[in-house]
C-alpha positions, 0 to 999 in steps of 0.5 A: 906488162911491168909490175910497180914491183918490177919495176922498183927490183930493177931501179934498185938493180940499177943503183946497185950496179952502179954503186957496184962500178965506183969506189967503195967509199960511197953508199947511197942513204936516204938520210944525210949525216950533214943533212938531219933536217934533209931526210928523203922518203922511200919513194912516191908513185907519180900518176900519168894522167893528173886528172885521174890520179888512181887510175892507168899507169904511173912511174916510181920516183926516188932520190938518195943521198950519195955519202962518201964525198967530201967537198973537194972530191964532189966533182971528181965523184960526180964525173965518175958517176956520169962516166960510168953511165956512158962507158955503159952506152947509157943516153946520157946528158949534164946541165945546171948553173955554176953553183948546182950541176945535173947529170942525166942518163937513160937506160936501155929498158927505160929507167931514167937516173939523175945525178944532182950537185946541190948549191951547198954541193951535196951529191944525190942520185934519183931513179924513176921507171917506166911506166906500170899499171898503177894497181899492180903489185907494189912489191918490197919498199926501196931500201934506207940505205945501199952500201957496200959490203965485202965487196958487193954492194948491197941494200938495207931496209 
């Protein structure tokens, strides 16, 4: 059985892996230099049965900014992402309109990854676990910001 501590270790796990496998200009944020009014939080705790909210199991969910794109580099970023994911034989999937793009994958030991194209182009990458009991240990708070530092990707509270 999965702590919501283990459960947010290997969600970062992954994020850094694969932030560790692209270009070290990009870095994950909660907030956007663009974006001021845009800041996401560190995460919620979603119950799995809505009508017992404290109650069982729930998942972990959590989006970050992408920085280090520009607009004429945001699709090619956004392939490496995804090719990334699929080299790693990870199920992935892509979908969206012509303005907004979304590109899923699903990890072996059950965490879901999303890479989102906004209609203004901004990239943002989001994670969610497997689930946990809801009153297990919740551990350390996601990082504000994942980047890399003398060639490791790395996070910061």
């Amino acid at each position: 059985m999965r702590t919501q501590a283990e459960a947010r270790t290997q969600l970062l796990r992954h994020f850094t892996e694969t932030l560790r496998a692209l270009p070290p200009e990009l870095s994950l944020a909660l907030r956007h230099p663009d974006l001021p009014h845009a800041g996401l939080h560190r995460g919620v705790v979603l119950s799995e049965d809505l009508n017992h909210p404290d109650d069982g199991w729930a998942t972990f969910d959590v989006r970050y900014w992408v920085l280090g794109t520009a607009p004429d580099t945001r699709d090619r970023y956004f392939d490496l992402v995804t090719g990334v994911w699929r080299e790693w034989g990870w199920a992935t999937r892509d979908g969206g309109a012509a303005r907004t793009r979304t590109g899923w994958a699903d990890t072996p030991d059950g965490y879901g990854l999303a890479l989102t194209r906004s209609v203004n182009g901004y990239l943002s990458m989001a994670g969610s676990t497997p689930l946990f009991l809801r009153d297990s240990v919740v551990g350390e708070p996601m990082p504000t910001r994942i980047a890399w530092r003398d060639g490791e990707a790395v996070s910061s509270l």
